[in-house]
DOMI-643522 format. One record per residue: residue number from 1; residue in one letter; x, y, z of N, C-alpha, C in turn. Coordinates in Angstrom, 2 decimals, decimal comma, always signed. Layout:
DOMI-643522
   num   residuo       n_u       n_v       n_w      ca_u      ca_v      ca_w       c_u       c_v       c_w
   NUM         a         X         Y         Z         X         Y         Z         X         Y         Z
...
end
This chain:
DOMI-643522
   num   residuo       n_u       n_v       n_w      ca_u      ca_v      ca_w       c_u       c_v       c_w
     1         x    +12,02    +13,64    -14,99    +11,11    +14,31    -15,91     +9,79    +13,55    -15,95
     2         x     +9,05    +14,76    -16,15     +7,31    +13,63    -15,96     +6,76    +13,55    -17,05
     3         x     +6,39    +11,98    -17,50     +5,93    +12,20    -18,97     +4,91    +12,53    -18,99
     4         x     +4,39    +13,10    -20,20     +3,06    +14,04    -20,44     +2,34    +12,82    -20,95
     5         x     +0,73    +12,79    -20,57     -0,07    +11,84    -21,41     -0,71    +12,50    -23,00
     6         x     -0,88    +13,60    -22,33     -1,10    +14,12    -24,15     -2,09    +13,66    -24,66
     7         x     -3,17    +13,00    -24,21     -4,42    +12,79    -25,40     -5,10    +14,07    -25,68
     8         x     -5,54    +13,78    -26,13     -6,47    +15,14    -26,89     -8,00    +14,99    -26,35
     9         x     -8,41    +14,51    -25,75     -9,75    +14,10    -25,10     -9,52    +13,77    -23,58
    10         x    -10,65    +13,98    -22,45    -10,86    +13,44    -21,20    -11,19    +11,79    -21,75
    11         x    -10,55    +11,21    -21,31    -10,88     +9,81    -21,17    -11,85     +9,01    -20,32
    12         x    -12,12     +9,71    -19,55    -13,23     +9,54    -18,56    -14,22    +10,06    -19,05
    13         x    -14,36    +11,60    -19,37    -15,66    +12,26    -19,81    -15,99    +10,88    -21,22
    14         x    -15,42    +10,59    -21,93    -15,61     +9,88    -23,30    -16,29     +8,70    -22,52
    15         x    -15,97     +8,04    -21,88    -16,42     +6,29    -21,61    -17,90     +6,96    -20,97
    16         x    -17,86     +7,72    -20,10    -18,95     +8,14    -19,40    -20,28     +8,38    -20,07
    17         x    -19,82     +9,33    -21,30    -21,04     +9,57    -22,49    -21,01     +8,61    -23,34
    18         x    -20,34     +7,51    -23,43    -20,56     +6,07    -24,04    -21,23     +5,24    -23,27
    19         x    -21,33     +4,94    -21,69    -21,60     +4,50    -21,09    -22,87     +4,78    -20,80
    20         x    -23,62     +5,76    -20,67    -25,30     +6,80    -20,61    -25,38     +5,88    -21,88
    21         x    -24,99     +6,52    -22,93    -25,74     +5,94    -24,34    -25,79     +4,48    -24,03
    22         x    -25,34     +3,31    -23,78    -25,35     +2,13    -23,53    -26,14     +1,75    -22,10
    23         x    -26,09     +2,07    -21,10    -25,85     +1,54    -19,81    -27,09     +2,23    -18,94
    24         x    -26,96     +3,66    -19,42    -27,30     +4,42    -18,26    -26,83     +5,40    -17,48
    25         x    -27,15     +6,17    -16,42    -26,29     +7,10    -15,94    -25,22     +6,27    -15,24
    26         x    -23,82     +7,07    -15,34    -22,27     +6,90    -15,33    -21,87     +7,50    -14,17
    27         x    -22,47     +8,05    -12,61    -21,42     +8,88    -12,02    -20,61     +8,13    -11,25
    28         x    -20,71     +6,68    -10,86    -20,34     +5,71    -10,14    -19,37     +5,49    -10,85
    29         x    -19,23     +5,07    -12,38    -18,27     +4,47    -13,20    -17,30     +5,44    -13,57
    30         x    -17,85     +6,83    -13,31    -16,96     +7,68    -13,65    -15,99     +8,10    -12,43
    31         x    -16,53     +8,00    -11,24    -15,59     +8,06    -10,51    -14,84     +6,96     -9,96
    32         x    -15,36     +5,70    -10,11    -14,57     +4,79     -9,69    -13,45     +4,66    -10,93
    33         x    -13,53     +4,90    -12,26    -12,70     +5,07    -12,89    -11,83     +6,55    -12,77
    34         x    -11,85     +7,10    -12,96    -11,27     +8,21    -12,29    -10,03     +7,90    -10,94
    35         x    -10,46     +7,15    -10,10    -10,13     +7,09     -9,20     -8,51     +5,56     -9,74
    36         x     -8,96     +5,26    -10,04     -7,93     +4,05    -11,15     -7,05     +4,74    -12,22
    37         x     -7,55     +5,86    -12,93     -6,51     +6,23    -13,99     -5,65     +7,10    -12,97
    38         x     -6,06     +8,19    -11,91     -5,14     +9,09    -11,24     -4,36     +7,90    -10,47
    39         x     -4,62     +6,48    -10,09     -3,70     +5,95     -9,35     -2,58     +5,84    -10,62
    40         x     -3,02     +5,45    -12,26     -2,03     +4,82    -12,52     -0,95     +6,05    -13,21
    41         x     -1,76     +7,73    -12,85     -0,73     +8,58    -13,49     +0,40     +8,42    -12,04
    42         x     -0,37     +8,36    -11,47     +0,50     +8,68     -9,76     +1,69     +7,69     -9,81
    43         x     +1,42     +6,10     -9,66     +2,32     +5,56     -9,95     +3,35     +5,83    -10,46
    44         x     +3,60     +5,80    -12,21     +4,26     +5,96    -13,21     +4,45     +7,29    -12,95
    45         x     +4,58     +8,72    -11,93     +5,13     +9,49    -11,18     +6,16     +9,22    -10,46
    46         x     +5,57     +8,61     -9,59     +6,80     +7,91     -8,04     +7,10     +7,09     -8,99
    47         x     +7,32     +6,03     -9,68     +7,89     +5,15    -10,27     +9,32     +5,85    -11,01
    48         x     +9,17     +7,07    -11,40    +10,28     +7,83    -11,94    +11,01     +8,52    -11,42
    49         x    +10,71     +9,20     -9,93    +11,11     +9,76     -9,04    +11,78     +8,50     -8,17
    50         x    +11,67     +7,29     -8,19    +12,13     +6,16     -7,13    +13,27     +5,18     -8,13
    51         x    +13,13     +5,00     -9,53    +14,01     +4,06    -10,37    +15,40     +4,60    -10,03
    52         x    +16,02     +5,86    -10,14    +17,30     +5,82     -9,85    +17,61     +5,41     -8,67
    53         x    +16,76     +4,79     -7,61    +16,92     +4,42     -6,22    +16,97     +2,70     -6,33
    54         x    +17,06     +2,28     -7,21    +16,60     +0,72     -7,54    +14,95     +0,83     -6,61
    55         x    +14,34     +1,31     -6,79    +12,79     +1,24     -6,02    +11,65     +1,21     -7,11
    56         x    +10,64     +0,30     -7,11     +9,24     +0,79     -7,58     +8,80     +1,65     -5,87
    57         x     +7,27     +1,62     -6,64     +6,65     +2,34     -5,25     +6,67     +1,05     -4,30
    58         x     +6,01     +0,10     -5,04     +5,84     -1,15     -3,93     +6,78     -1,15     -3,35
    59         x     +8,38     -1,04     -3,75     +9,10     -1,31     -2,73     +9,39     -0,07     -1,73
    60         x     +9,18     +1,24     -2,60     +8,84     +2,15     -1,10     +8,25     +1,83     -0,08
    61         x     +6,41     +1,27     -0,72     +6,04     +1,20     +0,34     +6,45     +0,04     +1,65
    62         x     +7,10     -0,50     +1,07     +7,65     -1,68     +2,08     +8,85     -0,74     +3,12
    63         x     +9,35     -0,48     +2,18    +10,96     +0,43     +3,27     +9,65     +1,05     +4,11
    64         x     +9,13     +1,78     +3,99     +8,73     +3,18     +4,96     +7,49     +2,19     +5,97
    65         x     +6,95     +1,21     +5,36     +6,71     +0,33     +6,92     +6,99     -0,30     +7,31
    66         x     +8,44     -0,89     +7,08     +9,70     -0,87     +7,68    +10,26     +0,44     +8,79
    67         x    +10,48     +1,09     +7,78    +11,23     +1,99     +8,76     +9,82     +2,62     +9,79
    68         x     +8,83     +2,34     +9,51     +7,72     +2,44    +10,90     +7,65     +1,77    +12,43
    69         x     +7,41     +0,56    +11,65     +7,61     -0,60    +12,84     +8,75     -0,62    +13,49
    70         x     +8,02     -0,45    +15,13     +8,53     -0,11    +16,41    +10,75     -1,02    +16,17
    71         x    +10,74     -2,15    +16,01    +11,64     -2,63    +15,72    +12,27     -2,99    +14,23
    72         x    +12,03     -2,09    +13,57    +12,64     -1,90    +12,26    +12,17     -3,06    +11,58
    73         x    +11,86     -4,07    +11,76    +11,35     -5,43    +10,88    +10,03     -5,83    +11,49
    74         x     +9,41     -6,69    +10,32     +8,26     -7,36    +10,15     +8,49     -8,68     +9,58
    75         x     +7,29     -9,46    +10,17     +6,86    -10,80     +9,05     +6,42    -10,43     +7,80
    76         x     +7,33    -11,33     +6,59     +6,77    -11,01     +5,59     +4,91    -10,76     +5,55
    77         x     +4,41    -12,30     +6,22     +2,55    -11,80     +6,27     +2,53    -10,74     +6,93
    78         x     +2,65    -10,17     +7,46     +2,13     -8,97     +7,79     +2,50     -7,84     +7,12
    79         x     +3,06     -7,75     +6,40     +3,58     -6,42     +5,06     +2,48     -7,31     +4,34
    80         x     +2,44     -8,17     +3,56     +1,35     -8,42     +2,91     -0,27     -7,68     +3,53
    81         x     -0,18     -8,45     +4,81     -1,37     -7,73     +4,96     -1,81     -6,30     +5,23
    82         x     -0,84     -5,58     +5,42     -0,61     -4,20     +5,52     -0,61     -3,64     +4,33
    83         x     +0,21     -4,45     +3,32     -0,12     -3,25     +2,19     -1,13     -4,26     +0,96
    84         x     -1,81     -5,30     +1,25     -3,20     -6,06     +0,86     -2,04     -6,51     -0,47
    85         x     -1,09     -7,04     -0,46     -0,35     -7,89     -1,65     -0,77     -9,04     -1,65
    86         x     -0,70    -10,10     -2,30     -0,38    -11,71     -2,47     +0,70    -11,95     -1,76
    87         x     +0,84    -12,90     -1,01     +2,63    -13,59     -0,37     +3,31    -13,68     -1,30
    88         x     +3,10    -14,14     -3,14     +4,04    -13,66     -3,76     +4,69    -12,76     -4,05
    89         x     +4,10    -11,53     -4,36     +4,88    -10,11     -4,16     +5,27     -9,94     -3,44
    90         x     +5,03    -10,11     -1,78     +5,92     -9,38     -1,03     +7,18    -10,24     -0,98
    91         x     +7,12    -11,28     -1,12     +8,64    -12,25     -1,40     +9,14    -11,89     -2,54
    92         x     +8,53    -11,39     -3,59     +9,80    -10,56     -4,76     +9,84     -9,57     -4,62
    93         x     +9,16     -8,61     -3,67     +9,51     -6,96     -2,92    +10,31     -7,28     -2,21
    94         x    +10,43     -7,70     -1,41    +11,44     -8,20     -0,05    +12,64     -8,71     -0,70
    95         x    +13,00     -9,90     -1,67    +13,71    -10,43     -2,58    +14,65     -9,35     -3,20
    96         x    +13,98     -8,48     -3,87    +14,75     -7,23     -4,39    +14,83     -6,14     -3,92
    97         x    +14,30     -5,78     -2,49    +14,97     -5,01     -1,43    +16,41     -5,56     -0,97
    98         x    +16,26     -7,01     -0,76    +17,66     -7,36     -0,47    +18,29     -7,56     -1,17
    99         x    +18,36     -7,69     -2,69    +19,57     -7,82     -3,57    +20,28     -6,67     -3,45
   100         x    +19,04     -5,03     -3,43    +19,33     -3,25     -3,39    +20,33     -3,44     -2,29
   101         x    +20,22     -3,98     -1,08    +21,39     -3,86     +0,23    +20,01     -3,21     +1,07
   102         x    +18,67     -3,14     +1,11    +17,93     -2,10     +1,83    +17,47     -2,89     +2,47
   103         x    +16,92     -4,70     +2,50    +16,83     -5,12     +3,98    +17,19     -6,38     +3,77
   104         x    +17,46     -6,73     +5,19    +18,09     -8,29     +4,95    +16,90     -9,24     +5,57
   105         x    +16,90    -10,58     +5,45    +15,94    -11,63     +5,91    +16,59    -12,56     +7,05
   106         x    +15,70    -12,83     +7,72    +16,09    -13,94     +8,52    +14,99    -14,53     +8,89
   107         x    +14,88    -15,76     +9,72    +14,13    -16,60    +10,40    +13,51    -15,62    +11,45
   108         x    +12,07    -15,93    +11,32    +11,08    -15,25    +12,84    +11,59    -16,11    +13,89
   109         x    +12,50    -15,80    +14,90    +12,80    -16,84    +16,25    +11,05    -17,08    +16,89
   110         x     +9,98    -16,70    +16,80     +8,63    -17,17    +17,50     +7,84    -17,57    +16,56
   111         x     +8,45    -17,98    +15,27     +7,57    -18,28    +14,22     +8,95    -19,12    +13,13
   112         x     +8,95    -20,91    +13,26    +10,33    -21,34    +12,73    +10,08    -21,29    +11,15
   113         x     +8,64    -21,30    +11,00     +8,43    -21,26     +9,41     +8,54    -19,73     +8,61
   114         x     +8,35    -19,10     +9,82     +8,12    -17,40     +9,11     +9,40    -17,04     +8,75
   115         x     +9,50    -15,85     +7,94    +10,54    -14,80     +8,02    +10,23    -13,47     +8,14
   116         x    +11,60    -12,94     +8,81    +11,48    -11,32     +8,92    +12,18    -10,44     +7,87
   117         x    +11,58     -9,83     +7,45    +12,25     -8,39     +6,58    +12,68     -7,43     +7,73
   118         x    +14,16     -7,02     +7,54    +14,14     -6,03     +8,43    +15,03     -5,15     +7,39
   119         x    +15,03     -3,42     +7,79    +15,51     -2,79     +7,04    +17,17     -2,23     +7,32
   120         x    +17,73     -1,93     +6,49    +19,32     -2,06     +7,13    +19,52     -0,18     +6,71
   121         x    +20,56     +0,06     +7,16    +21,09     +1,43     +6,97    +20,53     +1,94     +5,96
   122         x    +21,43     +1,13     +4,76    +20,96     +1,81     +3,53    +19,72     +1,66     +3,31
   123         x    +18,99     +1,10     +3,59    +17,54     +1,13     +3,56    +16,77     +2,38     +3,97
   124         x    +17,02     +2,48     +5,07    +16,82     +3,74     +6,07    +17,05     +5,43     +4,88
   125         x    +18,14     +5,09     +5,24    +19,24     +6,44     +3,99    +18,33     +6,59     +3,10
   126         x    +18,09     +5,57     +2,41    +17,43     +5,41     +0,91    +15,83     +6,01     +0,75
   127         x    +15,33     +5,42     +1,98    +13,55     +5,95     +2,46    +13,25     +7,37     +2,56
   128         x    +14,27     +7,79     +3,14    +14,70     +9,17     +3,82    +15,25    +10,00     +2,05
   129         x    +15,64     +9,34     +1,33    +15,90    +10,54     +0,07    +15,06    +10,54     -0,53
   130         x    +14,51     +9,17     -1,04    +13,22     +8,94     -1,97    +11,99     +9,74     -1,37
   131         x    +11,80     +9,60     +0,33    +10,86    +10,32     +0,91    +10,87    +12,01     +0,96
   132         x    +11,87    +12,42     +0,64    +11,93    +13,98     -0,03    +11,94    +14,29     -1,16
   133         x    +11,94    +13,41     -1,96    +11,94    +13,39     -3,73    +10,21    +13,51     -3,95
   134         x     +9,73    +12,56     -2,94     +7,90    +12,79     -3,31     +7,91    +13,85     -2,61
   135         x     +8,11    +14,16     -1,71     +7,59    +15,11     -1,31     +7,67    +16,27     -1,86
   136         x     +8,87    +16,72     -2,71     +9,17    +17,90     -3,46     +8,18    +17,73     -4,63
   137         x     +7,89    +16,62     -5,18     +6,69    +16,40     -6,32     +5,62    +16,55     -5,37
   138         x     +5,34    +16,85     -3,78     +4,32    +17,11     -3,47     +2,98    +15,86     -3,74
   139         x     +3,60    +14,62     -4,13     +3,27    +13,19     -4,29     +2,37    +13,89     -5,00
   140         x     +2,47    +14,35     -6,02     +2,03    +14,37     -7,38     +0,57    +15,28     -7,20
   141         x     +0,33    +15,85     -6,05     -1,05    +16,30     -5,87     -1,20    +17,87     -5,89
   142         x     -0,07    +18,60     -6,61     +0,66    +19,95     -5,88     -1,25    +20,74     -6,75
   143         x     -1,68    +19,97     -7,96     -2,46    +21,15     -8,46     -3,78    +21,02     -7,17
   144         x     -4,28    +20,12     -6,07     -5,08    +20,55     -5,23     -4,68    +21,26     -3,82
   145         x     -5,29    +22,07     -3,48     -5,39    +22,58     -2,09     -5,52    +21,80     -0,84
   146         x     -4,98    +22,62     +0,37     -5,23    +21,49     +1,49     -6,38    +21,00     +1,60
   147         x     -7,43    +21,94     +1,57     -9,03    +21,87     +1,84     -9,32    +20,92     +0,70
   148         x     -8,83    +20,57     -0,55     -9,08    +19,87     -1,41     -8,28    +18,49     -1,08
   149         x     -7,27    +18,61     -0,52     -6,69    +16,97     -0,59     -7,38    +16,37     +1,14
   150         x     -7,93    +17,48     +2,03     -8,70    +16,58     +2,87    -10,00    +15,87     +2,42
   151         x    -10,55    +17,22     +1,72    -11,77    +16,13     +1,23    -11,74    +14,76     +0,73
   152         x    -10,41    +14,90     -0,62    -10,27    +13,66     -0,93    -10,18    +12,85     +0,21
   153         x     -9,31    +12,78     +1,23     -8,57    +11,90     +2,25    -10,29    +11,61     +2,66
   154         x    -11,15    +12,36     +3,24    -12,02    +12,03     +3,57    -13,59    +11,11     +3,23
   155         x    -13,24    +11,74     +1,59    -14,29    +10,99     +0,94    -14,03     +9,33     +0,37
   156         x    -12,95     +9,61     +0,14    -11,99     +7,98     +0,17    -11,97     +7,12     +1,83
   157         x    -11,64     +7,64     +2,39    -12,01     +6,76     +3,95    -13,19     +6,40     +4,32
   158         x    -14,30     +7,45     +3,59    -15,45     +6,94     +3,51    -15,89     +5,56     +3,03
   159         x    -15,45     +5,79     +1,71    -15,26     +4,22     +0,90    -14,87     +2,89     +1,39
   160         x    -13,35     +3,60     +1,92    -12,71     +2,50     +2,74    -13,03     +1,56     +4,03
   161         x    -13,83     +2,35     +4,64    -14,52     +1,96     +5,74    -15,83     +1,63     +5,42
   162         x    -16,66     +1,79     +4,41    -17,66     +0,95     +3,73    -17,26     -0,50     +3,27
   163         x    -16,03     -0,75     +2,62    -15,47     -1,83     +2,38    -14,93     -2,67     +3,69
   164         x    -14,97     -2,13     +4,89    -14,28     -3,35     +5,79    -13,10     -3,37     +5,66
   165         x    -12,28     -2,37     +5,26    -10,20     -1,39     +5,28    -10,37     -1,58     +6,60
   166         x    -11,10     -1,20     +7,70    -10,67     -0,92     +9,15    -12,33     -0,44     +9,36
   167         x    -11,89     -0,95    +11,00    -13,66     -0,13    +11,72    -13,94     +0,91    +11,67
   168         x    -14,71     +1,42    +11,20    -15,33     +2,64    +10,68    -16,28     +3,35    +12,15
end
Protein backbone atom coordinates (compact mmCIF):
# COMPACT_ATOMS: atom_id res chain seq x y z
CA UNK A 1 0.00 0.00 0.00
CA UNK A 2 1.32 3.52 -0.89
CA UNK A 3 1.23 6.03 1.70
CA UNK A 4 -0.46 9.20 0.79
CA UNK A 5 1.50 12.51 1.68
CA UNK A 6 -1.60 14.50 2.10
CA UNK A 7 -0.46 18.06 2.65
CA UNK A 8 -2.75 20.49 1.75
CA UNK A 9 -0.28 22.79 -0.14
CA UNK A 10 2.53 22.26 -3.10
CA UNK A 11 5.55 22.35 -1.09
CA UNK A 12 7.62 23.46 -3.72
CA UNK A 13 5.22 26.12 -5.14
CA UNK A 14 5.37 27.54 -1.16
CA UNK A 15 9.38 27.68 -0.70
CA UNK A 16 9.53 29.07 -4.27
CA UNK A 17 7.17 32.19 -3.46
CA UNK A 18 9.16 32.46 -0.17
CA UNK A 19 12.21 32.26 -1.87
CA UNK A 20 11.33 35.40 -4.79
CA UNK A 21 10.19 37.32 -1.66
CA UNK A 22 13.68 36.72 0.00
CA UNK A 23 16.22 35.70 -2.64
CA UNK A 24 14.94 36.34 -5.93
CA UNK A 25 13.72 34.43 -8.82
CA UNK A 26 13.37 30.50 -7.79
CA UNK A 27 13.28 28.35 -11.10
CA UNK A 28 16.66 26.68 -10.36
CA UNK A 29 15.65 26.04 -6.65
CA UNK A 30 12.49 24.95 -7.66
CA UNK A 31 13.53 22.42 -9.76
CA UNK A 32 16.45 21.24 -8.20
CA UNK A 33 14.16 20.80 -5.30
CA UNK A 34 11.58 19.18 -7.02
CA UNK A 35 13.88 16.92 -8.33
CA UNK A 36 14.93 15.76 -4.40
CA UNK A 37 11.35 15.55 -2.99
CA UNK A 38 10.13 13.13 -6.19
CA UNK A 39 13.42 11.12 -5.36
CA UNK A 40 12.35 10.90 -1.77
CA UNK A 41 8.46 10.00 -2.69
CA UNK A 42 10.07 7.38 -5.14
CA UNK A 43 12.18 5.86 -2.62
CA UNK A 44 9.75 5.38 0.28
CA UNK A 45 7.70 3.69 -2.92
CA UNK A 46 10.30 0.94 -3.83
CA UNK A 47 11.19 0.89 -0.23
CA UNK A 48 7.60 -0.68 0.35
CA UNK A 49 7.35 -2.65 -2.62
CA UNK A 50 11.11 -4.27 -1.70
CA UNK A 51 10.77 -4.64 2.57
CA UNK A 52 8.91 -7.91 2.32
CA UNK A 53 12.03 -8.98 0.24
CA UNK A 54 14.47 -8.07 3.20
CA UNK A 55 15.62 -5.21 0.45
CA UNK A 56 15.92 -1.32 0.65
CA UNK A 57 16.39 0.08 -2.86
CA UNK A 58 20.14 0.38 -2.17
CA UNK A 59 20.22 -3.09 -1.87
CA UNK A 60 18.25 -3.59 -5.13
CA UNK A 61 20.37 -1.58 -6.64
CA UNK A 62 23.33 -3.69 -5.79
CA UNK A 63 21.52 -7.24 -6.73
CA UNK A 64 20.58 -5.94 -10.31
CA UNK A 65 24.38 -4.82 -10.88
CA UNK A 66 25.15 -7.83 -9.75
CA UNK A 67 23.03 -9.73 -11.64
CA UNK A 68 24.50 -7.38 -14.72
CA UNK A 69 28.05 -7.99 -14.51
CA UNK A 70 29.31 -10.28 -17.16
CA UNK A 71 30.40 -12.79 -14.16
CA UNK A 72 27.78 -12.34 -11.61
CA UNK A 73 30.25 -10.51 -9.04
CA UNK A 74 32.11 -7.36 -8.48
CA UNK A 75 34.68 -5.55 -6.20
CA UNK A 76 33.07 -4.07 -3.50
CA UNK A 77 34.96 -0.46 -5.03
CA UNK A 78 33.49 -0.76 -7.91
CA UNK A 79 29.65 -1.05 -6.78
CA UNK A 80 30.65 1.91 -4.80
CA UNK A 81 31.71 3.56 -7.67
CA UNK A 82 28.92 2.56 -9.81
CA UNK A 83 26.30 3.43 -7.66
CA UNK A 84 28.58 6.84 -6.15
CA UNK A 85 28.19 5.28 -2.26
CA UNK A 86 30.93 5.72 0.50
CA UNK A 87 32.96 2.17 1.01
CA UNK A 88 30.96 2.24 4.08
CA UNK A 89 27.63 1.56 2.68
CA UNK A 90 28.44 -0.67 0.27
CA UNK A 91 30.07 -2.95 3.10
CA UNK A 92 26.67 -2.70 5.08
CA UNK A 93 24.71 -3.26 1.58
CA UNK A 94 26.83 -6.15 0.77
CA UNK A 95 26.89 -7.16 4.71
CA UNK A 96 23.08 -7.46 4.65
CA UNK A 97 22.74 -8.90 1.25
CA UNK A 98 24.63 -11.70 2.77
CA UNK A 99 23.00 -12.19 6.01
CA UNK A 100 19.36 -12.15 3.24
CA UNK A 101 21.32 -15.48 1.56
CA UNK A 102 21.41 -12.98 -1.82
CA UNK A 103 25.26 -12.77 -2.13
CA UNK A 104 28.13 -14.24 -0.64
CA UNK A 105 31.85 -12.58 -0.24
CA UNK A 106 35.08 -13.71 -0.86
CA UNK A 107 38.67 -12.61 -1.46
CA UNK A 108 39.46 -10.83 -5.11
CA UNK A 109 42.20 -13.74 -6.19
CA UNK A 110 43.98 -10.42 -8.38
CA UNK A 111 43.41 -8.10 -5.66
CA UNK A 112 44.60 -9.96 -1.87
CA UNK A 113 43.20 -6.88 -0.07
CA UNK A 114 39.91 -6.58 -2.11
CA UNK A 115 36.69 -8.41 -1.91
CA UNK A 116 34.08 -9.72 -4.21
CA UNK A 117 30.28 -9.54 -3.83
CA UNK A 118 28.90 -12.07 -5.90
CA UNK A 119 25.20 -12.84 -6.19
CA UNK A 120 23.85 -16.39 -5.36
CA UNK A 121 20.51 -18.02 -6.58
CA UNK A 122 18.44 -16.53 -4.25
CA UNK A 123 19.72 -13.39 -5.07
CA UNK A 124 19.02 -13.81 -8.67
CA UNK A 125 15.20 -15.25 -7.78
CA UNK A 126 14.82 -12.34 -5.50
CA UNK A 127 15.99 -9.41 -8.32
CA UNK A 128 13.79 -11.09 -10.74
CA UNK A 129 10.45 -10.71 -8.28
CA UNK A 130 11.27 -7.40 -6.76
CA UNK A 131 12.12 -6.43 -10.52
CA UNK A 132 8.38 -7.12 -11.50
CA UNK A 133 6.93 -5.63 -8.37
CA UNK A 134 8.49 -2.08 -9.74
CA UNK A 135 7.68 -2.66 -12.66
CA UNK A 136 3.92 -3.30 -12.06
CA UNK A 137 4.19 0.14 -9.92
CA UNK A 138 5.58 1.16 -13.28
CA UNK A 139 8.61 2.54 -10.83
CA UNK A 140 6.28 4.89 -9.58
CA UNK A 141 6.11 7.06 -12.86
CA UNK A 142 2.73 5.41 -14.32
CA UNK A 143 1.03 9.28 -14.12
CA UNK A 144 3.76 10.39 -17.12
CA UNK A 145 3.78 9.36 -20.73
CA UNK A 146 6.51 7.81 -22.76
CA UNK A 147 7.17 11.13 -24.55
CA UNK A 148 7.15 12.54 -21.00
CA UNK A 149 9.47 10.08 -19.16
CA UNK A 150 12.02 10.55 -22.25
CA UNK A 151 12.17 14.03 -21.81
CA UNK A 152 12.79 13.58 -18.29
CA UNK A 153 15.54 10.78 -19.11
CA UNK A 154 16.83 13.41 -21.37
CA UNK A 155 16.80 16.57 -19.59
CA UNK A 156 18.41 14.84 -16.53
CA UNK A 157 21.40 13.37 -18.69
CA UNK A 158 21.74 16.69 -19.65
CA UNK A 159 22.58 17.63 -16.09
CA UNK A 160 24.44 14.59 -15.64
CA UNK A 161 26.82 15.06 -18.23
CA UNK A 162 27.27 18.77 -17.22
CA UNK A 163 28.41 17.37 -13.89
CA UNK A 164 31.19 14.94 -15.20
CA UNK A 165 28.46 11.37 -14.51
CA UNK A 166 30.18 10.23 -17.85
CA UNK A 167 31.50 11.92 -21.26
CA UNK A 168 29.00 13.80 -22.60
Amino acid sequence: MVRELGLPFDPIERAGQLWEQTWGPAPAMRAATSVFRVQQILLARFDEVLRPHDLTFARYEALVLLRFSRRGELPLKIIGNRLMVHPTSVTNTVDRLTASGYVRRRRNPTDGRGVLAAITAGGRDVVELATAELMALDFGLSVLDAADLEHVVRVLRDVRAAAGDFPG
